[in-house]
N, CA, C and O atoms as CSV, one atom per row, in Angstrom:
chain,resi,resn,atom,element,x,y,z
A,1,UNK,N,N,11.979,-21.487,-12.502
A,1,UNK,CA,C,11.179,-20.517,-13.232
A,1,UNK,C,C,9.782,-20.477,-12.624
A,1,UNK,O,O,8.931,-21.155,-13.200
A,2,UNK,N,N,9.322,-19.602,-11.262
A,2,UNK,CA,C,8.143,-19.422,-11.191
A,2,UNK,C,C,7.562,-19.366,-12.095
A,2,UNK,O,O,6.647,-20.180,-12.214
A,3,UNK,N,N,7.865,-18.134,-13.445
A,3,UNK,CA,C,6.439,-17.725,-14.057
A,3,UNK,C,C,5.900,-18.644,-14.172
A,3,UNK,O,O,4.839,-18.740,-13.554
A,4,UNK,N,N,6.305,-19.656,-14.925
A,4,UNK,CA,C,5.394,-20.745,-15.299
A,4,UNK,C,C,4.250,-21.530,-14.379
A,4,UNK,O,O,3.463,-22.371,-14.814
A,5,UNK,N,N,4.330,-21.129,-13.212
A,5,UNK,CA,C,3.841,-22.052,-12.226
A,5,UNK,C,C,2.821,-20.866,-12.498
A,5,UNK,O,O,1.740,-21.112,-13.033
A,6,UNK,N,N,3.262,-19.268,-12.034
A,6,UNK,CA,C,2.318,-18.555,-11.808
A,6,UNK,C,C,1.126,-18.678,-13.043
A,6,UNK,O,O,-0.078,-18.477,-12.883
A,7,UNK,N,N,2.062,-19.209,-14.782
A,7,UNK,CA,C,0.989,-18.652,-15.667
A,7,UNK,C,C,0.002,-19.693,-15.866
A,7,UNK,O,O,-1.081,-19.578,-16.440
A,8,UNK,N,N,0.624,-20.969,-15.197
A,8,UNK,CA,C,-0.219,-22.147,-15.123
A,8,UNK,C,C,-1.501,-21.490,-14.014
A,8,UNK,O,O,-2.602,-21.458,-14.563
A,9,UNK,N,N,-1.487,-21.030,-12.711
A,9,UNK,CA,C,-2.367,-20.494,-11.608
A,9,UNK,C,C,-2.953,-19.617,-12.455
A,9,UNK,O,O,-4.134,-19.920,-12.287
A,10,UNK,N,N,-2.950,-18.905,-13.099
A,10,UNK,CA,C,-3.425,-17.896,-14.095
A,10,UNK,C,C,-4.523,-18.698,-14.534
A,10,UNK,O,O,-5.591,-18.746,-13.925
A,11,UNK,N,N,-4.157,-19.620,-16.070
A,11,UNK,CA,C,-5.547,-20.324,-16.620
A,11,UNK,C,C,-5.829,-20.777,-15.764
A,11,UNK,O,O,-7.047,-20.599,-15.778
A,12,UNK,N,N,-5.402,-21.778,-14.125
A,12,UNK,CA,C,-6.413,-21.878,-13.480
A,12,UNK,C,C,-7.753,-21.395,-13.049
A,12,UNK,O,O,-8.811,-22.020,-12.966
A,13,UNK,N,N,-7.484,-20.159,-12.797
A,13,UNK,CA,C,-8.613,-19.109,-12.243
A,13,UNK,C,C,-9.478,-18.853,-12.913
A,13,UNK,O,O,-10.655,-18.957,-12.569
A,14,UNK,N,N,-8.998,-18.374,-14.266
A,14,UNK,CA,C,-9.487,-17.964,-15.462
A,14,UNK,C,C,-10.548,-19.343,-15.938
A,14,UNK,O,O,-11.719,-19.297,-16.315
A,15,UNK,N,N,-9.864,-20.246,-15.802
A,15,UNK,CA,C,-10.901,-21.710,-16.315
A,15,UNK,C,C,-12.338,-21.596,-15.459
A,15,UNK,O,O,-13.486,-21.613,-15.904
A,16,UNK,N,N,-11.829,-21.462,-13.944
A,16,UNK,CA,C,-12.824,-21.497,-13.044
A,16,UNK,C,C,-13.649,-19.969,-13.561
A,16,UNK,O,O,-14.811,-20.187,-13.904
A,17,UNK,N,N,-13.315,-18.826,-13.637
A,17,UNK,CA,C,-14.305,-17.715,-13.635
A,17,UNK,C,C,-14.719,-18.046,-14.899
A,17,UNK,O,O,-15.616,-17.203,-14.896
A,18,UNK,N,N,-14.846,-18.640,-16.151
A,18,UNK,CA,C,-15.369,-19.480,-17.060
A,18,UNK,C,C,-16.331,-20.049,-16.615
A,18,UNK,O,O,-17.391,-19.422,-16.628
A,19,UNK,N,N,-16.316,-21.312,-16.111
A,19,UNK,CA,C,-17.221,-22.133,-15.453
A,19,UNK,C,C,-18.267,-20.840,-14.201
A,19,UNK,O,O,-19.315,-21.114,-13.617
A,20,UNK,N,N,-17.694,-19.851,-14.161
A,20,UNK,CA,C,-19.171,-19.545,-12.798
A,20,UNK,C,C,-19.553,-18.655,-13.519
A,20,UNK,O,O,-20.512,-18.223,-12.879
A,21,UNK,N,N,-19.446,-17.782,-14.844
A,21,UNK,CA,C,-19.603,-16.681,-15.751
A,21,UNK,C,C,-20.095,-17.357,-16.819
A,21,UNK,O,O,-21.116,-16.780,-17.192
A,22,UNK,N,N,-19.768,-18.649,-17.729
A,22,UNK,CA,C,-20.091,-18.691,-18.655
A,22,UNK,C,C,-19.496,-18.127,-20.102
A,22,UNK,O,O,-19.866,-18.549,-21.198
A,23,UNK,N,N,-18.608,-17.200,-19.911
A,23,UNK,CA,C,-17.992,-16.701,-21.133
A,23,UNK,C,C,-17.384,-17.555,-21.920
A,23,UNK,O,O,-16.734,-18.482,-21.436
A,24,UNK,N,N,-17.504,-17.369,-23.282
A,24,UNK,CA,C,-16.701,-18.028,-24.275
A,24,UNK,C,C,-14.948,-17.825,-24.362
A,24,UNK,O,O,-14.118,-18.731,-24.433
A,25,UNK,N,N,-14.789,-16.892,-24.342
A,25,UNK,CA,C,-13.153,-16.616,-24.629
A,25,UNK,C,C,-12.925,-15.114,-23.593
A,25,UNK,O,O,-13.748,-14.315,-23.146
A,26,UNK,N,N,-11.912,-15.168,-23.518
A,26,UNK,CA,C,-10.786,-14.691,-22.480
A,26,UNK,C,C,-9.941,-13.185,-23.741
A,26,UNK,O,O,-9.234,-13.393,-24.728
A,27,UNK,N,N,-10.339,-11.964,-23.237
A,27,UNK,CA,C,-9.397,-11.493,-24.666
A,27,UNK,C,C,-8.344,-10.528,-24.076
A,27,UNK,O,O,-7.515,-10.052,-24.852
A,28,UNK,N,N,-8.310,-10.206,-22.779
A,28,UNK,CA,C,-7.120,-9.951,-21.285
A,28,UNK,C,C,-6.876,-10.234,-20.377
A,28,UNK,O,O,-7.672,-9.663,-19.631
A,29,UNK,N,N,-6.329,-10.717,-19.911
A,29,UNK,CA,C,-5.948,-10.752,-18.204
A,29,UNK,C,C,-5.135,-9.910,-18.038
A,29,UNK,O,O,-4.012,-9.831,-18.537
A,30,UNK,N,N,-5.898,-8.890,-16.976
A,30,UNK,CA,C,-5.151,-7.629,-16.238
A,30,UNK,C,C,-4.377,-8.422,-14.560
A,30,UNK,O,O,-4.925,-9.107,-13.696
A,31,UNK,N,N,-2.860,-7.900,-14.693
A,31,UNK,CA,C,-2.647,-8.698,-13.216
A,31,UNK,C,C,-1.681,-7.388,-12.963
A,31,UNK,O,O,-1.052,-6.636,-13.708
A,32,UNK,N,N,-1.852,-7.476,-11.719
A,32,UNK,CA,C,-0.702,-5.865,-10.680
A,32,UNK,C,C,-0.177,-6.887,-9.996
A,32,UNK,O,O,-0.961,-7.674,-9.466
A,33,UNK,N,N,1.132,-7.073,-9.874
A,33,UNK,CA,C,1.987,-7.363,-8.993
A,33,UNK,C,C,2.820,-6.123,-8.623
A,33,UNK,O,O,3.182,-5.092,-9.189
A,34,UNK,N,N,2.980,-6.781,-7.228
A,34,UNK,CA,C,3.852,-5.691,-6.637
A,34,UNK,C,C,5.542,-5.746,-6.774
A,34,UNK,O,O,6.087,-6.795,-7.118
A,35,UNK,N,N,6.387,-4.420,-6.448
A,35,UNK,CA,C,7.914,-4.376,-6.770
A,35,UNK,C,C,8.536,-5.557,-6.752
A,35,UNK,O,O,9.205,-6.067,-7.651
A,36,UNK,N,N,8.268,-5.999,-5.617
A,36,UNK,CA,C,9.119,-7.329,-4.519
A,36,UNK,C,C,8.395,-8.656,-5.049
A,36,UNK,O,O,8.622,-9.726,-4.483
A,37,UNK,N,N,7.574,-8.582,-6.075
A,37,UNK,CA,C,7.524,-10.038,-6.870
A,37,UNK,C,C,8.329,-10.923,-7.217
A,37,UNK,O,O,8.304,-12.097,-6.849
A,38,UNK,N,N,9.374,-10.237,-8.215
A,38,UNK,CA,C,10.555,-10.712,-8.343
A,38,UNK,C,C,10.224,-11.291,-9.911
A,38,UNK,O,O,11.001,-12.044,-10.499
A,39,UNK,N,N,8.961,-10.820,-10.474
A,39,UNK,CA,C,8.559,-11.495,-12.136
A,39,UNK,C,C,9.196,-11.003,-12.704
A,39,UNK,O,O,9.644,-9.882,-12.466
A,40,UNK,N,N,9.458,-11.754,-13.725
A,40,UNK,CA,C,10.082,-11.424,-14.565
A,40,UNK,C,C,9.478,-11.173,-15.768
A,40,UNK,O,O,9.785,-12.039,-16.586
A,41,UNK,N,N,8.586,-10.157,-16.296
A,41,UNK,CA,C,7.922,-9.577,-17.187
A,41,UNK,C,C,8.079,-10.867,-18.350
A,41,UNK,O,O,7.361,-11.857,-18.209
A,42,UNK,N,N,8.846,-10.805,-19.249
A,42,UNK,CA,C,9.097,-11.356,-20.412
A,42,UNK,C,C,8.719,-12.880,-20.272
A,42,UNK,O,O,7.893,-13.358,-21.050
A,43,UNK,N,N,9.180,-13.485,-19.507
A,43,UNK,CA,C,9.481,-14.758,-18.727
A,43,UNK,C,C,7.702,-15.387,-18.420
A,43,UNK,O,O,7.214,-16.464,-18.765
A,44,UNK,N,N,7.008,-14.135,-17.589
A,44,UNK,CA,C,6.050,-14.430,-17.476
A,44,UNK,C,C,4.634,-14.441,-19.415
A,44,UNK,O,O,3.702,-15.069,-19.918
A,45,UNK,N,N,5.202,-13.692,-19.562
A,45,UNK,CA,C,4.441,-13.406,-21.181
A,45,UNK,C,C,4.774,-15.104,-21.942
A,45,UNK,O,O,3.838,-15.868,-22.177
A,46,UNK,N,N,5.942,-15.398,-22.183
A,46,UNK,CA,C,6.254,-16.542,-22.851
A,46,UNK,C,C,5.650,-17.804,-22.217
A,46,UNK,O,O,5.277,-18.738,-22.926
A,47,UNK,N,N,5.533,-17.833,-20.560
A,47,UNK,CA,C,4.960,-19.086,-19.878
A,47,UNK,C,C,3.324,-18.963,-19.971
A,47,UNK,O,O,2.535,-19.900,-19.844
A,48,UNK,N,N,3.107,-18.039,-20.140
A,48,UNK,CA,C,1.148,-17.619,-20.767
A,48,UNK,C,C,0.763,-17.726,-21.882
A,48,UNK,O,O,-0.324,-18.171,-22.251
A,49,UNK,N,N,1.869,-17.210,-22.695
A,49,UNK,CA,C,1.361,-17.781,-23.814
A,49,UNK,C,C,1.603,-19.823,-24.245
A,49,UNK,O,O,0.899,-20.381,-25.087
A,50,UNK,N,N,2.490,-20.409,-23.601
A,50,UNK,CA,C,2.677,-21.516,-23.461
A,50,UNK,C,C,1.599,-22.321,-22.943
A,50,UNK,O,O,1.104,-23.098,-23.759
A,51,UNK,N,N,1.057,-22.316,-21.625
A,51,UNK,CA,C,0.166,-22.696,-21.176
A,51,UNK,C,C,-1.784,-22.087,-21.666
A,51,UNK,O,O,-2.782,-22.788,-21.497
A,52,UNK,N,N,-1.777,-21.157,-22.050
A,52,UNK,CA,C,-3.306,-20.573,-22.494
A,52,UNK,C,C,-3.841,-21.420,-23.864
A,52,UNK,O,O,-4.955,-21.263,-24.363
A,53,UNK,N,N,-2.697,-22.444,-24.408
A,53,UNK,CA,C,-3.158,-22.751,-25.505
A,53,UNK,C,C,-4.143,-24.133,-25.227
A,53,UNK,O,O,-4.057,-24.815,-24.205
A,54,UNK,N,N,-5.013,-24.374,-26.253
A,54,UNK,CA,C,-6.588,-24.929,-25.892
A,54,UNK,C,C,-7.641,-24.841,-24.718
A,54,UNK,O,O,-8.599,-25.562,-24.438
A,55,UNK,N,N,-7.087,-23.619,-24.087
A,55,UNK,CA,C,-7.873,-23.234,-23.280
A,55,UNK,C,C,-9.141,-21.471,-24.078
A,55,UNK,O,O,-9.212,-20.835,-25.129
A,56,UNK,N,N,-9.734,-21.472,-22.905
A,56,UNK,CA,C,-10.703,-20.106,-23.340
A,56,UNK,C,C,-9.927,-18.960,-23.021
A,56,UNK,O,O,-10.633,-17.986,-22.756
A,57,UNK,N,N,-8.283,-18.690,-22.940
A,57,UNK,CA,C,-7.770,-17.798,-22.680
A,57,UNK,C,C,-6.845,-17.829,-24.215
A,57,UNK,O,O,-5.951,-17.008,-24.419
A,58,UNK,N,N,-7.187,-18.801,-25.130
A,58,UNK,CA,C,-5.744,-19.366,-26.156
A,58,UNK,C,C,-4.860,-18.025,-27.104
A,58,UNK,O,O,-3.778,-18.002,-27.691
A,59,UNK,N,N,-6.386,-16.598,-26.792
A,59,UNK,CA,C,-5.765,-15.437,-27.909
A,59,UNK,C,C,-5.903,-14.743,-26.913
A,59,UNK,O,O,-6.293,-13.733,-27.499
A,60,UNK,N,N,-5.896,-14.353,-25.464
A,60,UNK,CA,C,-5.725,-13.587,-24.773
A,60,UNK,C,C,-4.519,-13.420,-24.501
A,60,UNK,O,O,-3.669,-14.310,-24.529
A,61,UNK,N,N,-4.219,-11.522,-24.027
A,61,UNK,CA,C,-3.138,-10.537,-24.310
A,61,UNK,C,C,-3.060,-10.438,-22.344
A,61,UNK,O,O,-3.970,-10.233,-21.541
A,62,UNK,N,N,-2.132,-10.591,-22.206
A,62,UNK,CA,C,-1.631,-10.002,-20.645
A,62,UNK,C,C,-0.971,-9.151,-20.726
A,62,UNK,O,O,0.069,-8.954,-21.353
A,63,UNK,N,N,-1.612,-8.518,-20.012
A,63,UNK,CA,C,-1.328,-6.923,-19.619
A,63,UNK,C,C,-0.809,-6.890,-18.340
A,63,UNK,O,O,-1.700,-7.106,-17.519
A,64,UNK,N,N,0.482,-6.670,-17.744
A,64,UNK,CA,C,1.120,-6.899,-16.080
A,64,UNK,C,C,1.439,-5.432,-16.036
A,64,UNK,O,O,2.031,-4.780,-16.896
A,65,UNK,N,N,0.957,-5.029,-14.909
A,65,UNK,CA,C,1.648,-3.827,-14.392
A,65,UNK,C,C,2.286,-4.423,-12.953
A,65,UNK,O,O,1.848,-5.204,-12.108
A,66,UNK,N,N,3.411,-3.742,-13.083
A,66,UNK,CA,C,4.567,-3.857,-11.505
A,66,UNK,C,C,4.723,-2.983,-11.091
A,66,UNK,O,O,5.458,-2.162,-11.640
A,67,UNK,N,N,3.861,-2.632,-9.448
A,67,UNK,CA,C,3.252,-1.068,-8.759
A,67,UNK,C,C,5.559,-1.137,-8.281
A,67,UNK,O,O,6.223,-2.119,-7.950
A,68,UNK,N,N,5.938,0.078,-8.450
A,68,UNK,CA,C,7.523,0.367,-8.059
A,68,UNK,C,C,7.353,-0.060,-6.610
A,68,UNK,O,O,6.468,-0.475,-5.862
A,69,UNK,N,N,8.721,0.268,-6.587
A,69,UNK,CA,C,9.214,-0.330,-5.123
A,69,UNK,C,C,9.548,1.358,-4.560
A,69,UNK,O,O,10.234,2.085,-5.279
A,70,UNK,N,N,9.072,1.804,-3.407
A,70,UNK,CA,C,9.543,3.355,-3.319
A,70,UNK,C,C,10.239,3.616,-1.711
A,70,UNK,O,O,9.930,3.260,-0.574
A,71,UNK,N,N,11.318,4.422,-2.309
A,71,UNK,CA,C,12.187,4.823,-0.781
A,71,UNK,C,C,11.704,5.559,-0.146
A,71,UNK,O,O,11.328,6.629,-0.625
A,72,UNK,N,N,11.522,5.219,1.309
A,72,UNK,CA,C,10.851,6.196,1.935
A,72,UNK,C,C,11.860,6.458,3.302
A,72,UNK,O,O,12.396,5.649,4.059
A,73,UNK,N,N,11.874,7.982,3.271
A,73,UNK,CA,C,13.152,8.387,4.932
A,73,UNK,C,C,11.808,8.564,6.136
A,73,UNK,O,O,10.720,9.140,6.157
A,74,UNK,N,N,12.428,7.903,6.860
A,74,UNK,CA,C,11.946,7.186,8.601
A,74,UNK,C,C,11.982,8.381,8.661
A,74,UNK,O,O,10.782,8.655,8.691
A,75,UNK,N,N,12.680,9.593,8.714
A,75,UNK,CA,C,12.684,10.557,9.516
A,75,UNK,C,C,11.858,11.225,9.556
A,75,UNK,O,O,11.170,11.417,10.559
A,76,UNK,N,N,11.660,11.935,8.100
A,76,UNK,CA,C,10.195,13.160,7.187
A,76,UNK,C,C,9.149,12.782,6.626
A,76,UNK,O,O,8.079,13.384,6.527
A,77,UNK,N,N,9.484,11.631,6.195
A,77,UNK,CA,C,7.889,10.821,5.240
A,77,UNK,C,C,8.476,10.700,3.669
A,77,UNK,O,O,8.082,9.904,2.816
A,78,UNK,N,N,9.316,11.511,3.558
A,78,UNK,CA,C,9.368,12.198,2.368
A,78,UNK,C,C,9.366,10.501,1.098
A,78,UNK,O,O,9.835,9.607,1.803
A,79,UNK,N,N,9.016,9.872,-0.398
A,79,UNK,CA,C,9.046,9.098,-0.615
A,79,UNK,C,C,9.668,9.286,-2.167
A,79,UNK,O,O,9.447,10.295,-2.836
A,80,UNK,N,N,10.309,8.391,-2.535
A,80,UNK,CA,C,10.911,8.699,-4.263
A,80,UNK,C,C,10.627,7.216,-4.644
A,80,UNK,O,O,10.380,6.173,-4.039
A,81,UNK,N,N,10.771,7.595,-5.857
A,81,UNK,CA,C,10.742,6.218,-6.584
A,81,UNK,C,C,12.251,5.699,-6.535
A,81,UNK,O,O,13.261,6.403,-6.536
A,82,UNK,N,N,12.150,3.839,-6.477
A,82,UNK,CA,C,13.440,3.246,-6.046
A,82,UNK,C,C,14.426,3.696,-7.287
A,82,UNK,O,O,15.657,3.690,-7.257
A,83,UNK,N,N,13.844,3.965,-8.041
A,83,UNK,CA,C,14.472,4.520,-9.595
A,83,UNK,C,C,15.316,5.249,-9.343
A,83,UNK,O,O,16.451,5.037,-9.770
A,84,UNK,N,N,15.097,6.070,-8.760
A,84,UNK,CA,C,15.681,7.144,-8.300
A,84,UNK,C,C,16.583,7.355,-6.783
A,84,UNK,O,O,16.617,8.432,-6.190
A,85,UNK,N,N,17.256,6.153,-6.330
A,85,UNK,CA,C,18.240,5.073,-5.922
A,85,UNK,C,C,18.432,6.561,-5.077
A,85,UNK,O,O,18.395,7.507,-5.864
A,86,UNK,N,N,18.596,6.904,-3.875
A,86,UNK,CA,C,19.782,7.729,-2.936
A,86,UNK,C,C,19.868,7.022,-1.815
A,86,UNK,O,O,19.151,6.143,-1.337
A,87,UNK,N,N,21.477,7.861,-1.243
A,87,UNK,CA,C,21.619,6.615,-0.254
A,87,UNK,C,C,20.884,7.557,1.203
A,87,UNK,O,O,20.682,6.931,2.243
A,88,UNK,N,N,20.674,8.468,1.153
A,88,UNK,CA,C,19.858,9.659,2.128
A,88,UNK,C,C,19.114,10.604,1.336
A,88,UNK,O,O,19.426,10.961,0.200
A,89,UNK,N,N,17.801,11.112,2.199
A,89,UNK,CA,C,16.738,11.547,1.455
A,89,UNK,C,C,17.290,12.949,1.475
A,89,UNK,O,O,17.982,13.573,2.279
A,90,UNK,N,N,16.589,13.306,-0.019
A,90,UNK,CA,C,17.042,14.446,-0.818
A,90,UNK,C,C,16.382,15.901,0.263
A,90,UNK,O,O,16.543,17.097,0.021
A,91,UNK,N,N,15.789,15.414,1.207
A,91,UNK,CA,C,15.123,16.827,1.842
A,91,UNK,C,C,15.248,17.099,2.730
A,91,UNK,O,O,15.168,18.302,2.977
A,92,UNK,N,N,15.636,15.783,4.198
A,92,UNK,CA,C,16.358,16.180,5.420
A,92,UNK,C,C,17.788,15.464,5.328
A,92,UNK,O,O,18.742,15.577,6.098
A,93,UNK,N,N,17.688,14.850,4.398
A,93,UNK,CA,C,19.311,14.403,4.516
A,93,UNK,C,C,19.627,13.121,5.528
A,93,UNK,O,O,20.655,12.447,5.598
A,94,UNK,N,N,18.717,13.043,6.087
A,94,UNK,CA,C,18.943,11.586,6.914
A,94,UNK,C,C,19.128,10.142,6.462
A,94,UNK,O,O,18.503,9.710,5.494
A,95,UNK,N,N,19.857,9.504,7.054
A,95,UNK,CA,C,20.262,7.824,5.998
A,95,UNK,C,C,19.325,7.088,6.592
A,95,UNK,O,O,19.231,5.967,6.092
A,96,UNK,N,N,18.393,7.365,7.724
A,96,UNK,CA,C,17.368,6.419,7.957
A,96,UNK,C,C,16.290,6.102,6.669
A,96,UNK,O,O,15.105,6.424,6.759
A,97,UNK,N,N,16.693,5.622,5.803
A,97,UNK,CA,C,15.973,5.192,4.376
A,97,UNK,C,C,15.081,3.842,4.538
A,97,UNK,O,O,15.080,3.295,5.640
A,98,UNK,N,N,14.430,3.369,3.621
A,98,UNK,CA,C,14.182,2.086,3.988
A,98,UNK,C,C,13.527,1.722,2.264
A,98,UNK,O,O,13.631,2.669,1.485
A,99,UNK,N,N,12.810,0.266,1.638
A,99,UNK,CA,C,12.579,0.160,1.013
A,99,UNK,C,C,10.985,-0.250,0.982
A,99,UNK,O,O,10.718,-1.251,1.647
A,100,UNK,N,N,10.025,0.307,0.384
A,100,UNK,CA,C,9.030,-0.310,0.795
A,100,UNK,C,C,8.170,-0.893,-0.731
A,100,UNK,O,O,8.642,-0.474,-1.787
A,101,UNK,N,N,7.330,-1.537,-0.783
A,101,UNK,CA,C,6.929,-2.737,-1.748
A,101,UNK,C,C,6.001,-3.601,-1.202
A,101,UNK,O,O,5.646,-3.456,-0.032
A,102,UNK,N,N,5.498,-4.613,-2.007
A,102,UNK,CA,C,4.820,-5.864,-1.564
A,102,UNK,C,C,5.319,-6.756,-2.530
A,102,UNK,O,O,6.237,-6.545,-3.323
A,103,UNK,N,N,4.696,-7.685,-2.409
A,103,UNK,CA,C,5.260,-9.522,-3.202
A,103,UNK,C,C,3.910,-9.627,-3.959
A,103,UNK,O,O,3.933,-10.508,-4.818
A,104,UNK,N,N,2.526,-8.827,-3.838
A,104,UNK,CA,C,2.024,-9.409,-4.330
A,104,UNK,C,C,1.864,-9.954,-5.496
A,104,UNK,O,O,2.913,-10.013,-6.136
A,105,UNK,N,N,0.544,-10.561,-6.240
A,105,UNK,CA,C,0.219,-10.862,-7.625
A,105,UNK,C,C,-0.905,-11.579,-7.636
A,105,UNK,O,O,-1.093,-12.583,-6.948
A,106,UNK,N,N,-2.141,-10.806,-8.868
A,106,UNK,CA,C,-3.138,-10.868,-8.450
A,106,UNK,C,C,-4.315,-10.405,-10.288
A,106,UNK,O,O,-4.114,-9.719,-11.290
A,107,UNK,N,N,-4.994,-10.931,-9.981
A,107,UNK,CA,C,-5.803,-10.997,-11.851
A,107,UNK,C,C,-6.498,-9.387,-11.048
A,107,UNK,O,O,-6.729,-9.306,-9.841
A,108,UNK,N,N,-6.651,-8.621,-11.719
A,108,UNK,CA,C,-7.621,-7.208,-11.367
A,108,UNK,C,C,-8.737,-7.417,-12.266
A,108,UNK,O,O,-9.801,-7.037,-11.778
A,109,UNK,N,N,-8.837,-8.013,-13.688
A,109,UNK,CA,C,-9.412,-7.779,-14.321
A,109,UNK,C,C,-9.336,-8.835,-15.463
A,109,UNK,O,O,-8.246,-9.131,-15.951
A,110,UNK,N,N,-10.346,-9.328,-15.831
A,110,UNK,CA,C,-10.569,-10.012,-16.879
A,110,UNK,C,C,-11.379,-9.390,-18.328
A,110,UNK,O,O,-12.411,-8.990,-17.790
A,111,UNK,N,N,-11.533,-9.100,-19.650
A,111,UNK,CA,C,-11.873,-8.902,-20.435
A,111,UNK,C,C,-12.322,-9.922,-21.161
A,111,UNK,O,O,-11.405,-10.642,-21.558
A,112,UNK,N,N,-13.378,-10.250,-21.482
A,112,UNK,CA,C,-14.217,-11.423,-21.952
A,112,UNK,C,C,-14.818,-11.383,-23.341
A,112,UNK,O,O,-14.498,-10.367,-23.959
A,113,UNK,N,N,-15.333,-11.933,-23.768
A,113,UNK,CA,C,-16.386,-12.022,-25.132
A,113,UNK,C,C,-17.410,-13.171,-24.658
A,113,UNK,O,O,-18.332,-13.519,-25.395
């Protein structure tokens, strides 16, 4: 179970931007991971709320957005969302497809008091 590791790295950061900010309490952590993360939304919520407790994050709400994973044909440019699954692009018809994404994961934003 990454999340947990990740939601543990989480109050890490968060402890530290504490200590160089000074804020009392923590009331979001905004994080964008990318398609190819592989989080598991729910998974990650339950290991944050597990670990944030007696810390300055203990009633803070995570907010994760996961940027899609989108098909794009080599041939035209043309790009869809992976949602929208074909096995050749809907406009030249070519199977040169591919998948594109990142792994990242990353705090964008903190909300403080």
């Amino acid at each position: 179970m990454h999340e947990l590791t990740m939601a543990q790295e989480l109050i890490r950061i968060v402890e530290d931007e504490q200590l160089r900010h000074g804020f009392e309490k923590v009331e979001v952590v905004k994080i964008k991971a990318g398609g190819f993360s592989g989080i598991d939304r729910h998974a990650l919520d339950f290991a944050f709320q597990v670990v944030r407790e007696g810390t300055c994050a203990a009633q803070a709400r995570l907010e994760l957005n996961i940027e899609p994973v989108k098909i794009v044909c080599r041939s035209c440019g043309f790009s869809m969302s992976a949602r929208d699954a074909a096995s050749s692009c809907p406009l030249c018809k070519s199977l040169d497809i591919a998948l594109e994404g990142d792994s990242s994961f990353e705090i964008v934003a903190l909300e403080v008091d």
